[in-house]
C-alpha positions as CSV (number, residue, x, y, z in Angstrom):
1,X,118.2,105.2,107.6
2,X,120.9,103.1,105.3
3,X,120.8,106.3,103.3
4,X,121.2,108.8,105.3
5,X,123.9,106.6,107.0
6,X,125.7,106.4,103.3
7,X,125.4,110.3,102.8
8,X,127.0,111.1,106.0
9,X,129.7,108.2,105.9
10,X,131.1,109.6,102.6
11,X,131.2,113.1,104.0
12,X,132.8,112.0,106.7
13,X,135.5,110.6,104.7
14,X,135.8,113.0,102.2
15,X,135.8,116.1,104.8
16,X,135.9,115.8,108.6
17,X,138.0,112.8,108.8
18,X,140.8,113.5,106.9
19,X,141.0,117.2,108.2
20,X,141.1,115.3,111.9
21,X,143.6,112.8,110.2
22,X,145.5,115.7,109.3
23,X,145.3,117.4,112.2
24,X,146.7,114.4,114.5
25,X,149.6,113.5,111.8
26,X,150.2,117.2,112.7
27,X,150.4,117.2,116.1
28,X,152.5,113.4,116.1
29,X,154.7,115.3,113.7
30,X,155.4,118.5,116.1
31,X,155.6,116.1,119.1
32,X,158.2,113.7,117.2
33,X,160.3,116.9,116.4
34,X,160.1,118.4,120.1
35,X,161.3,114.7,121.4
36,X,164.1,114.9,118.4
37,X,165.0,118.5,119.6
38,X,165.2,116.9,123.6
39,X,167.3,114.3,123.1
40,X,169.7,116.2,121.1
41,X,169.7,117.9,124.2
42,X,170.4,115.5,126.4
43,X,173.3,114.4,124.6
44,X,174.8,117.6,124.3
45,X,174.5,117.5,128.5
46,X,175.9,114.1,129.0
47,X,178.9,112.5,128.9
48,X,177.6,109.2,128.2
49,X,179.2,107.5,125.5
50,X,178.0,105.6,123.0
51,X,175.0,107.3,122.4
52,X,172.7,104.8,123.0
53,X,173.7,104.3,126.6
54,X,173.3,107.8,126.6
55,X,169.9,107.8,126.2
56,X,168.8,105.0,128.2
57,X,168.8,107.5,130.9
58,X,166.3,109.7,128.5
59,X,163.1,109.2,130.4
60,X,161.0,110.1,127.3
61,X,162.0,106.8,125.0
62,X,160.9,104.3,128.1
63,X,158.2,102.8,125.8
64,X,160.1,103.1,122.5
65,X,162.7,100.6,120.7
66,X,166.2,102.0,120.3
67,X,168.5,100.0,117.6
68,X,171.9,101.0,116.3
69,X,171.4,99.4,112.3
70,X,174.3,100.5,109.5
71,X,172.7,103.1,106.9
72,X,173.1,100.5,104.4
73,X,169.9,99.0,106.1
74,X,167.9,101.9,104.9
75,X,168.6,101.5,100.7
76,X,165.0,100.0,100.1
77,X,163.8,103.3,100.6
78,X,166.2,106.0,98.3
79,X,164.4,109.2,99.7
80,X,165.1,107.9,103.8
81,X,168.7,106.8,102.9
82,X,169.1,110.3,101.1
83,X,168.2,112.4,104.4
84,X,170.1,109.9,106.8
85,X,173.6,110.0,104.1
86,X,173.3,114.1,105.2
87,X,173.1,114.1,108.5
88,X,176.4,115.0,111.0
89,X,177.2,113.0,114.0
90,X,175.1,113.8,116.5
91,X,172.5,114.7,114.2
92,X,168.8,113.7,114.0
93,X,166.1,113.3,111.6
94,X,162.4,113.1,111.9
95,X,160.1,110.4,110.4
96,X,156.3,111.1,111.1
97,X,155.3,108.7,108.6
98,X,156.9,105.5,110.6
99,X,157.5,107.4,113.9
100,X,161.0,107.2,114.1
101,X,164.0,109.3,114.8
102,X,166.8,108.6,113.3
103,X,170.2,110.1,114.7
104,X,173.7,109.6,113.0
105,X,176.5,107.9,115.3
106,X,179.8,108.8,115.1
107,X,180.7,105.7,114.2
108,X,178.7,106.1,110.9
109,X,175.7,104.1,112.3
110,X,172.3,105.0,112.6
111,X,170.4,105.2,115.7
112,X,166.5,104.3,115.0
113,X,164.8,105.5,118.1
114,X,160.9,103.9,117.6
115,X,158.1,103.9,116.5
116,X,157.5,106.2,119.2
117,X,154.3,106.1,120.9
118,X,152.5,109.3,121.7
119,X,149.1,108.8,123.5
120,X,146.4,112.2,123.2
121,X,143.1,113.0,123.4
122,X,143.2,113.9,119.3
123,X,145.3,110.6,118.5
124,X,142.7,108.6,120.1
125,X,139.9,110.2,118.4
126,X,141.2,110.1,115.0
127,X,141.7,106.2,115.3
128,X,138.1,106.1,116.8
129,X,136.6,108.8,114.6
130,X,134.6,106.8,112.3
131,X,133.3,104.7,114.3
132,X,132.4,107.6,117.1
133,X,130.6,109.2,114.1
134,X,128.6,106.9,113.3
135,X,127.2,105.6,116.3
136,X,126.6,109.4,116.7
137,X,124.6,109.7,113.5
138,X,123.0,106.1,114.0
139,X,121.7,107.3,117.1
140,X,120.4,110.5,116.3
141,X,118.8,108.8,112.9
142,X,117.1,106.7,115.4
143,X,115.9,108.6,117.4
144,X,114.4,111.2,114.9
145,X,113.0,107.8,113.7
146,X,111.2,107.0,117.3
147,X,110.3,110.5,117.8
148,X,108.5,110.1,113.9
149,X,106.9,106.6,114.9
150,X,105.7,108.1,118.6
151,X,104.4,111.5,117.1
152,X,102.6,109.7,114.3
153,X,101.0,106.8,117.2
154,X,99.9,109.8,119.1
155,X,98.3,111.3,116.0
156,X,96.8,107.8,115.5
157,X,95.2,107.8,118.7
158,X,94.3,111.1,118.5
159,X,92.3,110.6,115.4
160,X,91.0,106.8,116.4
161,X,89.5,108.3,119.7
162,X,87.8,111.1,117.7
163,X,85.9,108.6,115.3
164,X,85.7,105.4,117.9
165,X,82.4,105.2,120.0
166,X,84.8,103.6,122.4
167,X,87.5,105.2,124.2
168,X,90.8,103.6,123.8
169,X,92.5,106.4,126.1
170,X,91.2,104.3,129.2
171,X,93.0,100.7,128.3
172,X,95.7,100.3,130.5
173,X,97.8,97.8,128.2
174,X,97.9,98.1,124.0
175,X,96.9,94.7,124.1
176,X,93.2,96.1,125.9
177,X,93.7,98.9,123.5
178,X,93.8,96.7,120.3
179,X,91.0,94.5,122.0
180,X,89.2,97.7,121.6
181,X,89.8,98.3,118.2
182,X,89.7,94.8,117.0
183,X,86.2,94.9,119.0
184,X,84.7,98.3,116.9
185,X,86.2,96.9,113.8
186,X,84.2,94.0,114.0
187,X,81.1,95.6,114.8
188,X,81.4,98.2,112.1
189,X,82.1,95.4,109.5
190,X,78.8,93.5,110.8
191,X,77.0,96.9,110.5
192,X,78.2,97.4,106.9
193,X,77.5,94.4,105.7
194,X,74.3,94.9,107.3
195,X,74.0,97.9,104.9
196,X,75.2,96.3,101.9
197,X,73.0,93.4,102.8
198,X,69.9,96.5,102.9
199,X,71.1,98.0,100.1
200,X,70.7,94.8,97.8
201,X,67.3,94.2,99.2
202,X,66.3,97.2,98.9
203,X,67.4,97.6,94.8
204,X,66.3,94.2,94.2
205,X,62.9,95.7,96.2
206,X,62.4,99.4,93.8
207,X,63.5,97.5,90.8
208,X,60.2,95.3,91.7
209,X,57.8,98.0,93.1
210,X,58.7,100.0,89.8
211,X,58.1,97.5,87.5
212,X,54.3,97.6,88.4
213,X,53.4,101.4,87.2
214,X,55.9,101.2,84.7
215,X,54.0,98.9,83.4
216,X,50.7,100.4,83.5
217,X,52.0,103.7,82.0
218,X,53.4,101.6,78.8
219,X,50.4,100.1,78.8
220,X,48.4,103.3,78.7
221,X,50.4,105.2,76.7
222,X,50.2,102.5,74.0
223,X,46.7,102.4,74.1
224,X,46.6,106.3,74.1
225,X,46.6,107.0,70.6
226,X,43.2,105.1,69.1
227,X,41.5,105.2,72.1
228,X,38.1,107.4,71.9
229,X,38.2,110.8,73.9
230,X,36.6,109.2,76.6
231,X,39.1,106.2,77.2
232,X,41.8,108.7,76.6
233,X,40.5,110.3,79.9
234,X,40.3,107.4,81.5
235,X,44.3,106.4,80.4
236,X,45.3,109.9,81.4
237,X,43.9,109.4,84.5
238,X,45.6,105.6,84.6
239,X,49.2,107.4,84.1
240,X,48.7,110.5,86.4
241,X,47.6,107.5,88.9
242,X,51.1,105.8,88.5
243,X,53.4,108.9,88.3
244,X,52.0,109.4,91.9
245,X,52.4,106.4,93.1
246,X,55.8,106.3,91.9
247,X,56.7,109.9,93.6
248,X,55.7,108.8,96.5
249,X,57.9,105.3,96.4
250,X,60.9,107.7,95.5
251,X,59.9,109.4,98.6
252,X,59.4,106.9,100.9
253,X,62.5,104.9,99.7
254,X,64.2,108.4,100.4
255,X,62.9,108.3,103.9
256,X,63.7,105.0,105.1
257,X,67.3,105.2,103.8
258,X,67.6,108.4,105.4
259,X,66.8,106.8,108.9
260,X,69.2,103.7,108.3
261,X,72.0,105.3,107.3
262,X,72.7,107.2,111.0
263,X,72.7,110.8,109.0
264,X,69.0,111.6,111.1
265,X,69.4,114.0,113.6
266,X,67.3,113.3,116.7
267,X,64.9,116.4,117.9
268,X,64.2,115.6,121.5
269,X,61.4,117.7,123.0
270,X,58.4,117.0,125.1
271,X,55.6,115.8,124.4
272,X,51.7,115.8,124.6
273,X,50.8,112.0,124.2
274,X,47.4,113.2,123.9
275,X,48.3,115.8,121.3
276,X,50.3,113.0,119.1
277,X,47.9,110.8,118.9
278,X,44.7,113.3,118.3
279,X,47.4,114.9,115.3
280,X,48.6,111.3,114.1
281,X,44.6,109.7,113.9
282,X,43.9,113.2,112.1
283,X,46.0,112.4,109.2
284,X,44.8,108.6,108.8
285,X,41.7,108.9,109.1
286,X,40.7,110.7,105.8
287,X,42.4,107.4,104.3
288,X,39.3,105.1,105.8
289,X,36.3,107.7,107.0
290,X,34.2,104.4,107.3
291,X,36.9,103.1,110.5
292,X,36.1,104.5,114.1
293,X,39.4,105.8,115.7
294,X,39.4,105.7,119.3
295,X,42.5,107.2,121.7
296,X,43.3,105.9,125.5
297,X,45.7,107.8,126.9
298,X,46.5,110.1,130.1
299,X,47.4,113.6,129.3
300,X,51.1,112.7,130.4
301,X,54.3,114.0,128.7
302,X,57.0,112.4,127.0
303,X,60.6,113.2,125.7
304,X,61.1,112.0,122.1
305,X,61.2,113.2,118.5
306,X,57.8,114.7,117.5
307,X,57.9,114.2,113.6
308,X,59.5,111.0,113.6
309,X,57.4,109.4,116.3
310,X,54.5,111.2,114.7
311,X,55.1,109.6,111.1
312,X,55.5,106.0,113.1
313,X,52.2,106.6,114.5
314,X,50.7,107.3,111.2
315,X,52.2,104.4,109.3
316,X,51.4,102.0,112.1
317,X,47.5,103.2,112.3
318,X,47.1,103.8,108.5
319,X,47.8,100.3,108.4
320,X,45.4,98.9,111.2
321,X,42.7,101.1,109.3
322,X,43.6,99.1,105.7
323,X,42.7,96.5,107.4
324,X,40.1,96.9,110.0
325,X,36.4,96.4,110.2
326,X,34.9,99.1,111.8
327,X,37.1,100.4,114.4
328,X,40.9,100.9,115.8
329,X,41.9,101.5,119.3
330,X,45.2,103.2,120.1
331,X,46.3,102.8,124.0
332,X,49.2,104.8,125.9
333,X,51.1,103.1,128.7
334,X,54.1,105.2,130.4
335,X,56.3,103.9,133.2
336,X,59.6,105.0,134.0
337,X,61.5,102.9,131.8
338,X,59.7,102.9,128.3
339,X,56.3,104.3,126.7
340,X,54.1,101.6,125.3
341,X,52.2,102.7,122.2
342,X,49.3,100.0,121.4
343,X,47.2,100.1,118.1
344,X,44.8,97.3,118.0
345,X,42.3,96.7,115.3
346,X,39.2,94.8,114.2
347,X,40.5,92.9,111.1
348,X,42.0,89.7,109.9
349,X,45.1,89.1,112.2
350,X,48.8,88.2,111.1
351,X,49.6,85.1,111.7
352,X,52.3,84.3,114.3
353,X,54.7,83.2,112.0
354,X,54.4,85.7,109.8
355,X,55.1,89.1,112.6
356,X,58.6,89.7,112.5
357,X,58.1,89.3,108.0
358,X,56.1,92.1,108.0
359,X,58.6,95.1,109.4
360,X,60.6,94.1,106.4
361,X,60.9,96.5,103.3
362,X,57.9,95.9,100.6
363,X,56.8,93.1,102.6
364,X,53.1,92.4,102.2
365,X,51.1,89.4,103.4
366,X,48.4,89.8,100.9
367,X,49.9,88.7,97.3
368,X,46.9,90.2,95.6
369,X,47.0,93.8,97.6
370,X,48.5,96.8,95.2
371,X,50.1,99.3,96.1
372,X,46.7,101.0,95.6
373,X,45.2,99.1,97.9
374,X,48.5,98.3,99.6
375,X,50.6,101.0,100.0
376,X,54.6,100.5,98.8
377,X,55.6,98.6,101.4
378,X,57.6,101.1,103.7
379,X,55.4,102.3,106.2
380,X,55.7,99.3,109.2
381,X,59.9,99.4,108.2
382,X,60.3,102.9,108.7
383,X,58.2,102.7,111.9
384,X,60.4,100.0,113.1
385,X,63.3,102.2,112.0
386,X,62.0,105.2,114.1
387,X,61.3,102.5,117.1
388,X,65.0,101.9,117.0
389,X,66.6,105.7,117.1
390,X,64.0,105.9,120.2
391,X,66.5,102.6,121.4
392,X,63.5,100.9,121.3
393,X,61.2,98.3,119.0
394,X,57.9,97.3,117.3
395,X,55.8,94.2,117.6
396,X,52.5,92.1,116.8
397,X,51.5,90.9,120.1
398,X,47.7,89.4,121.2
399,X,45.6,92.6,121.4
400,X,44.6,94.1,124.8
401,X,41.1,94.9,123.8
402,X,40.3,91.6,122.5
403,X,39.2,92.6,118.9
404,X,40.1,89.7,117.3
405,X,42.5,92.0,114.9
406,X,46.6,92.7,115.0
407,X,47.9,94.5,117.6
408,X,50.8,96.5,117.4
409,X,53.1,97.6,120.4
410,X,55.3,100.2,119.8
411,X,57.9,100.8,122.8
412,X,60.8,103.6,123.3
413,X,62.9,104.5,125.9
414,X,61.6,106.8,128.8
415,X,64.1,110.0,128.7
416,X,63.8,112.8,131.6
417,X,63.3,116.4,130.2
């Protein structure tokens, strides 16, 4: 703004203000001359002598000083005293730069007659020119300047309503409005430190889960090379063992970050409860052929994700069957607010302060379990993960069928179709 303000100042001066300057000096100067060319007139018509009564009748000089002074006044200034020692009695001579009109007496005198005062429209806007102008331009720099800062909040509202889950267009103040913001902001910082809090874990987690295999790869590839053709089998077999493990840590890690980072897209279809759970116990129980899988449910529909409620099925059952004696019992409830999923088993239990631990990644309650034995940890976090994008949870509560094992109770949000 100071710039543009210093730009348009200098043209000003350099330009437009001294052609207006010019221009009023130019009409002063013609108007001083037509006033000089009246009053000669009017002395010409009058027999008013001396010539200074004469003109106090002149109408036109009301607001203008009239003195007689001798020409020897005028010698401070050579080129005034050269015009006034020229004229002839009677005789006038115009002065735009003081205003003046001088007229020669006959008694050798000279007859000032001003400054004379002339009052119009481009007079008075040559004295106020500058500062006309730059109000002008100071008002049109700000409001360019308030159109920019409106156009650009527009633009920020525009693009804050398109990435806020809450919509600021309904405040009815900017005060609710930044109550609004202020509000998302501070959940989306809780939720990424949340994430950074996950992310840590979850490093400090693979860098631990890796370091088992690793291990038992170094271990048989050191032994590899005098070992005796049988042993070597045996080592080859110990590596292939660890390489799958590992794939399938990669692969589970991949999972479970998919689902916590918000990039899953939810499927929502309906859905057979029977038909999930027959597919779900299908694929677990391969895992543990000695454990009896048993299904309670109605033949009643759902809406939800198949695959990802499927996989939470799985996890949650494949891990009642590690466990379990002899048999697991899954159990369908539906009302119209949530579906409860309950998979109960025969085993040792979790202890009650132990059943919120266990949804946490590469959390195990046995310290001597492998991931052999023990999977890598992710199955019950992803299923509580899944639980969640269903706005819903997971939890060890007393079992329903009185087993004496854990029972799990998965719940999700009833949808209609």
């Amino acid at each position: 703004m100071v710039l543009i303000n210093m730009l348009s100042a200098k043209w000003l001066m350099e330009d437009v203000y001294f052609e207006v300057q010019e221009a009023s000096l130019a009409q002063y100067e013609r108007f001083l001359n037509q006033l000089a060319d009246d009053i000669d007139e009017h002395i010409q018509n009058t027999d008013v002598r001396p010539v200074d009564e004469a003109l106090q009748s002149f109408v036109g000089l009301s607001d203008s000083p009239v003195l007689s002074l001798p020409i020897n006044q005028f010698e401070d200034d050579p080129f005034l005293l050269e015009q006034l020692s020229s004229l002839l009695p009677d005789q006038t001579f115009v002065d735009a730069q003081t205003a003046s009109i001088y007229l020669m007496q006959a008694n050798g005198q000279i007859l000032m007659i001003g400054p004379v005062i002339h009052n119009s429209l481009l007079s008075w806007f040559a004295d106020w020119f500058l500062w006309l102008m730059a109000c002008f331009i100071n008002g049109v720099g700000i409001t360019v300047l308030l159109i920019t800062m409106y156009r650009a909040h527009l633009s920020l509202r525009a693009q804050l309503a398109a990435v806020l889950p809450v919509d600021i267009e309904k405040a009815q103040s900017t005060e609710a409005q930044l109550s609004e913001l202020y509000g998302y902001l501070a959940t989306n910082e809780q939720q990424s430190m949340e994430q950074l809090n996950l992310q840590r874990d979850l490093l400090h987690g693979v860098a631990h889960e890796f370091r088992s295999p690793m291990a038992r790869i170094q271990f048989a590839l050191d032994m590899l090379e005098d070992a005796d053709l049988n042993a070597q089998a045996e080592l080859k077999n110990t590596i292939q063992s660890a390489l799958v493990g590992l794939d399938e840590l990669v692969k589970e890690l991949l999972y479970y970050a998919k689902l916590k980072d918000g990039s899953t897209a939810m499927q929502w279809q309906s859905i057979s409860c029977k038909e999930l759970l027959q597919d779900a116990i299908a694929q677990v129980s391969g895992f543990y052929p000695g454990i009896t899988y048993r299904a309670v449910c109605d033949d009643v529909s759902i809406v939800a994700d198949y695959n990802l409620l499927r996989r939470a099925l799985i996890n949650i059952i494949r891990n009642a069957g590690r466990f379990a004696q002899q048999k697991c019992i899954v159990t369908i409830q539906v009302d119209e607010q949530h579906t409860l999923f309950y998979i109960e088993d025969d085993g040792i239990g979790i202890p009650p302060g132990k059943r919120e631990r266990i949804f946490e990644p590469f959390t195990r309650l046995d310290p001597s379990r492998s991931r052999d034995s023990g999977g890598c940890g992710l199955g019950l976090a992803i299923a509580h993960s899944i639980a969640q994008l269903h706005e819903g949870n997971i939890k060890v509560i007393d079992g329903l069928a009185d087993l004496g094992g854990a029972c799990f109770c998965l719940k999700i949000k009833s949808r209609e179709n």
